[in-house]
GUVO-395984 format. One record per residue (C-alpha): z, x, y. Coordinates in nm, 3 decimals. Last residue first. Layout:
REC	Z	X	Y;
...
//
This chain:
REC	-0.483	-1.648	0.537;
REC	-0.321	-1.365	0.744;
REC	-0.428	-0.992	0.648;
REC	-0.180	-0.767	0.501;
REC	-0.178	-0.393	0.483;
REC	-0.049	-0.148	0.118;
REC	-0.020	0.161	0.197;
REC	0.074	0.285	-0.144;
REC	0.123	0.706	-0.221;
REC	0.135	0.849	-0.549;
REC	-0.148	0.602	-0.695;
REC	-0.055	0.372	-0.977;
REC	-0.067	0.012	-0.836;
REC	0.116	-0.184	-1.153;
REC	0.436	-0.182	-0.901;
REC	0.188	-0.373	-0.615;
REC	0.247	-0.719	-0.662;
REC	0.674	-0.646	-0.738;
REC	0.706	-0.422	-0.404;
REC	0.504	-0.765	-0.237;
REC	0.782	-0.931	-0.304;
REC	0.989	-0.737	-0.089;
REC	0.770	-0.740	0.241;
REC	0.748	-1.112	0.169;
REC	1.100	-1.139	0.197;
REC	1.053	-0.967	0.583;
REC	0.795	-1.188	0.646;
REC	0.977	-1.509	0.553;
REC	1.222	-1.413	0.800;
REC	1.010	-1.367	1.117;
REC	0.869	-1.691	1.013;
REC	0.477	-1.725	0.939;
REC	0.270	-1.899	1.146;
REC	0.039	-1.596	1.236;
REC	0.005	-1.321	1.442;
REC	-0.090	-0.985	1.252;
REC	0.132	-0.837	0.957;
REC	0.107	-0.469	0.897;
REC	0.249	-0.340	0.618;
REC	0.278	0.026	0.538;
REC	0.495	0.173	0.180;
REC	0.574	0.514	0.094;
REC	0.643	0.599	-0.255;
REC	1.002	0.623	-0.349;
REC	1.040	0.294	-0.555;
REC	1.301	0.020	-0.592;
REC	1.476	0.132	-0.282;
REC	1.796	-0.138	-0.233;
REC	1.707	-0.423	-0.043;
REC	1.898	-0.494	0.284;
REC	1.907	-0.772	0.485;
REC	2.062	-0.909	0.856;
REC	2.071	-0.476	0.983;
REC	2.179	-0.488	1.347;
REC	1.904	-0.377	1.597;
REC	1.927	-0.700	1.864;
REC	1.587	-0.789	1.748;
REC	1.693	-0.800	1.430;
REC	1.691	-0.494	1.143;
REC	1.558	-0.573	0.819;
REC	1.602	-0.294	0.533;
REC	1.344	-0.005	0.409;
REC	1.176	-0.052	0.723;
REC	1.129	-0.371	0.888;
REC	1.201	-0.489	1.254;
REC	1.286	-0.800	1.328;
REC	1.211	-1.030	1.660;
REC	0.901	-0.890	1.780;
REC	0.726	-1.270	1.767;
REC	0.470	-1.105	1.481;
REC	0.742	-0.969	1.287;
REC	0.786	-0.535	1.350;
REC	0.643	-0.311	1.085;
REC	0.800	-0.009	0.973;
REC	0.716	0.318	0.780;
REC	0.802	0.657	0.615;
REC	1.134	0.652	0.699;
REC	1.267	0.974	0.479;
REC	1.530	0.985	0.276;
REC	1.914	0.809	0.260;
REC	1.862	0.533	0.491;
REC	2.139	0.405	0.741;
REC	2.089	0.482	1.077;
REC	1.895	0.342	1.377;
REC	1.912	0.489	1.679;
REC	1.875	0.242	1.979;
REC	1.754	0.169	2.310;
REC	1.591	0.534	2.432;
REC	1.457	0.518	2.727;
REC	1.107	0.449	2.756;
REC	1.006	0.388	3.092;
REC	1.264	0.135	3.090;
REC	0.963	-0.083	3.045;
REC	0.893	0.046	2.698;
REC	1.245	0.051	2.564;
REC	1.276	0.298	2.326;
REC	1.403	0.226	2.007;
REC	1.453	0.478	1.714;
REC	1.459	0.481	1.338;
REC	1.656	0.771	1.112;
REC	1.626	0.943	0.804;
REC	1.523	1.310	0.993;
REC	1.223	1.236	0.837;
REC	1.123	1.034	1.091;
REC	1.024	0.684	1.208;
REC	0.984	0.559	1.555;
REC	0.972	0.162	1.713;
REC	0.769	0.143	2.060;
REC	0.972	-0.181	2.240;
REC	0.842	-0.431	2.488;
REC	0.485	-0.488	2.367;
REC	0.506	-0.826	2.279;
REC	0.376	-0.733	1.967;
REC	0.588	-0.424	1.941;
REC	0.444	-0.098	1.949;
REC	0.494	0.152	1.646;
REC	0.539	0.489	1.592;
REC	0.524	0.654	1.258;
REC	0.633	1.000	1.063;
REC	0.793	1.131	1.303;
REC	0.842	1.508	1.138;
REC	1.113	1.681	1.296;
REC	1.377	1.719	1.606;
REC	1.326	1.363	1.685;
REC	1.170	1.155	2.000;
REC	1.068	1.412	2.223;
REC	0.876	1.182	2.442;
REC	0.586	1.260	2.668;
REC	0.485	1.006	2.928;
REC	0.180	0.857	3.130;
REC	-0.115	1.090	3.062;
REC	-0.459	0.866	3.119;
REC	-0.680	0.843	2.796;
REC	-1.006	0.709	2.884;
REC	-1.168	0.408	2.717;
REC	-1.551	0.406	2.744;
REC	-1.817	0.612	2.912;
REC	-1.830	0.482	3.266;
REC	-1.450	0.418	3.198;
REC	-1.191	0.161	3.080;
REC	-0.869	0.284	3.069;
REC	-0.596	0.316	2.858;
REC	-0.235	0.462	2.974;
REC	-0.136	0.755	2.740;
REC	0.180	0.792	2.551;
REC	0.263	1.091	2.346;
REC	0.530	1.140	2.135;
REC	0.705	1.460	1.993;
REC	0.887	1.481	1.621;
REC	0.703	1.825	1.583;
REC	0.512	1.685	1.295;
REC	0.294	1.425	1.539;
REC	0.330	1.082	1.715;
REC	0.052	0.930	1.901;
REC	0.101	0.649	2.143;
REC	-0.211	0.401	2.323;
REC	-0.113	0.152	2.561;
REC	-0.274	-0.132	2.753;
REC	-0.464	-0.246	2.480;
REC	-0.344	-0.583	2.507;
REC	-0.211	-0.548	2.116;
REC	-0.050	-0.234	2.198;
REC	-0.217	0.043	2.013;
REC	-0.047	0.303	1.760;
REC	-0.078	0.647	1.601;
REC	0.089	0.810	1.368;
REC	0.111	1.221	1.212;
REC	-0.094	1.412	1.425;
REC	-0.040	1.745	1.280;
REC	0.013	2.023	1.605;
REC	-0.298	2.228	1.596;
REC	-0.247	2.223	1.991;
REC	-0.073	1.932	2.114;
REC	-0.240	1.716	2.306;
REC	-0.581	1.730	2.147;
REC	-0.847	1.513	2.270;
REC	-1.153	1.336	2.188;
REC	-1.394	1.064	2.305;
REC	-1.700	0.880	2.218;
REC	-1.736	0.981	1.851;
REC	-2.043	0.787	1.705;
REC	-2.172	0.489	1.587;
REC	-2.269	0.340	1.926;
REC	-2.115	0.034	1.820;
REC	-1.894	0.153	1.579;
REC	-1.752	0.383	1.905;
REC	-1.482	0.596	1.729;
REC	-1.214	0.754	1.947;
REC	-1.068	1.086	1.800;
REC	-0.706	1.271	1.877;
REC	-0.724	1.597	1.725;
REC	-0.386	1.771	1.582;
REC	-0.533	1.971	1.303;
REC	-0.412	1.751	1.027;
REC	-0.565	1.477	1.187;
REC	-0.542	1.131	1.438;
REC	-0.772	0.864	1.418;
REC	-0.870	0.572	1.700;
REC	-1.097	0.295	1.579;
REC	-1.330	0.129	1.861;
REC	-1.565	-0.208	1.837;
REC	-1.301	-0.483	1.769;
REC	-1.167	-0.496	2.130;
REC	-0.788	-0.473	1.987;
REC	-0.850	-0.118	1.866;
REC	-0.837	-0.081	1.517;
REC	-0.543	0.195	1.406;
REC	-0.616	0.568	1.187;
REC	-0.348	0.780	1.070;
REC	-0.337	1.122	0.868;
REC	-0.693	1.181	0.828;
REC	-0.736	1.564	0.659;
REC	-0.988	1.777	0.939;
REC	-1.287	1.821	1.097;
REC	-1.427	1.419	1.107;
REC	-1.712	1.245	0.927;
REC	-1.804	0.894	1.009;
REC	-1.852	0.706	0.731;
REC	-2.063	0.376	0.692;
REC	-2.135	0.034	0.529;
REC	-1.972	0.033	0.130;
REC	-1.865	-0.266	-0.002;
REC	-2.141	-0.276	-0.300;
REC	-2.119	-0.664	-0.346;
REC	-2.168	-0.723	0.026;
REC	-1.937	-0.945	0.265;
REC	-1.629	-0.722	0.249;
REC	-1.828	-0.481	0.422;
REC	-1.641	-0.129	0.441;
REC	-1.601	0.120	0.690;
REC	-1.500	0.487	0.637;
REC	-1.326	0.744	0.791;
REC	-1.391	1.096	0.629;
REC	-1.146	1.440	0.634;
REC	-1.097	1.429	0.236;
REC	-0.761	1.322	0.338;
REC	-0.883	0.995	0.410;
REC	-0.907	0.694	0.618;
REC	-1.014	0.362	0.539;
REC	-1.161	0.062	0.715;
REC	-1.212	-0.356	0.638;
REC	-1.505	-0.531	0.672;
REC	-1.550	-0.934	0.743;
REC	-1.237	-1.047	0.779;
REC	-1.239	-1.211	1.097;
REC	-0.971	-0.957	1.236;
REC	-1.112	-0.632	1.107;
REC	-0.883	-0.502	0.885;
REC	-0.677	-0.193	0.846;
REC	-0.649	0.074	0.632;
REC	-0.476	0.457	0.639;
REC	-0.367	0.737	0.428;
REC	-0.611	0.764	0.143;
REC	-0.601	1.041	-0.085;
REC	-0.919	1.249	-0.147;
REC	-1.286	1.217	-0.269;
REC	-1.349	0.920	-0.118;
REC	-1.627	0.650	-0.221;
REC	-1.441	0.395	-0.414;
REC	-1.329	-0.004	-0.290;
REC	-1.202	-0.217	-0.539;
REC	-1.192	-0.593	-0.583;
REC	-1.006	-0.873	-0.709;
REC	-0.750	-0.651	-0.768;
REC	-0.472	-0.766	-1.104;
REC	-0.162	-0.807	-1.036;
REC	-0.111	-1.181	-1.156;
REC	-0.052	-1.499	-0.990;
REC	-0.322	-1.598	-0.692;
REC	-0.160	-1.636	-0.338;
REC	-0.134	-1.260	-0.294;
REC	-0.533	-1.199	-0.296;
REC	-0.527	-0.811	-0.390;
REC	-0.778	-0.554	-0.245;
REC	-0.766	-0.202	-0.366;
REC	-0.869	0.087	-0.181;
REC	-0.957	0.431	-0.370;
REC	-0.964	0.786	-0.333;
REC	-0.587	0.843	-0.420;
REC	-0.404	0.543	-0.272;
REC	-0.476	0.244	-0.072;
REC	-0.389	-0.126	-0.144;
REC	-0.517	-0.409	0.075;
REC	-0.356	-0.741	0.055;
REC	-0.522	-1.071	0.134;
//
């Protein structure tokens, strides 16, 4: 399955079935969409929106629609935690939010830098780790812990990873590397148990990195070309469109390689997609 967002609206494609047409489509916001995930056994997906609003979504029922939680400002980024039961979302006004689906409510906030955009956040996948990346180019990493009241942020570093926007971080599967984007037209590496020292700058695009997704083994990394584990481009496709693409691909059997072309082919699924900005997310069959 493939999950299309763009202004008010989330689109859900099955990618094994020829044609372009959604098999279904989610409305309910009243402004752009910026992020979407799914819930790993499929059974609701979740949106967030400039119109300040996260929302979940049964795939199960005809009407889609389960619940919104309301937040203060524009959603710029919004990741599952591993557990299921928690999504984290980051603002226009720099605030940091947990939300409990559970107890259907915020259970935690913070703001670490002032009204400071927050831009991306991400999660290792053994929710050790939590990273939020804002306009100012900073990043800040937080060790997660379980408390009387749910997870607690604890302060474990600060990067100043580029001199503008950063546009997305991104932990690695295997949770050795955090991966940067910016709109200074560059990617960085920084090695995680290194206490994040800086392995690589990545060069080579012509506008701004939008996004990247790493294969599920943490071999490649994509972004508008394929880097390898050892951070030397192995495929480039020139830009066929400058919207700005996210894919996230979970575990599965796929190859490291196969993922990457995938990546590409999906540009041709998604060109009838209208919407100014495509986020498109994958979920393994």
């Amino acid at each position: 399955m493939l999950a299309a967002v763009g202004n008010c609206h989330a689109r859900l494609y099955d990618v094994m079935k020829e044609g372009t047409s959604p098999i279904r489509t989610f409305n309910g916001h009243s402004g752009n969409v910026t992020a979407v995930g799914f819930q790993k056994d499929r059974k609701w997906l979740f949106t967030g929106s400039e119109d300040g609003t996260l929302k979940i979504w049964d795939m199960r029922q005809r009407s889609g629609f389960q619940r919104s939680y309301p937040s203060k400002a524009a959603i710029n980024t919004a990741v599952l935690h591993p557990n299921q039961g928690e999504i984290i979302s980051g603002d226009e006004d720099g605030n940091i939010r947990v939300w409990d689906l559970t107890a259907n409510a915020c259970s935690y906030e913070l703001v670490p830098d002032g009204k400071c955009a927050i831009r991306s956040i991400t999660i290792a996948p053994d929710a050790s780790l939590v990273m939020a990346a804002n306009n100012r180019g900073t990043c800040f990493i937080w060790k997660l812990n379980e408390g009387n009241r749910g997870n607690v942020f604890q302060p474990l570093h600060k990067i100043e990873a580029h001199d503008t926007y950063c546009l997305k971080a991104l932990i690695s599967p295997d949770v050795k590397y955090l991966a940067t984007t910016s709109a200074d037209k560059t990617i960085k590496i920084w090695n995680i148990s290194k206490k994040f020292e800086l392995e690589k700058t990545l060069v080579g695009h012509q506008r701004w990195v939008w996004d990247c997704c790493f294969s599920a083994d943490s071999q490649y990394l994509v972004s508008g070309q394929m880097w390898s584990v050892s951070l030397h481009p192995v495929l480039h496709c020139p830009s066929r469109t400058s919207r700005s693409l996210h894919l996230e691909i979970p575990p599965s059997s796929r190859s490291p390689l196969s993922s990457a072309l995938l990546y590409y082919m999906l540009l041709d699924i998604i060109s009838a997609f209208t919407a100014s900005r495509i986020i498109p997310t994958i979920l393994s069959a």
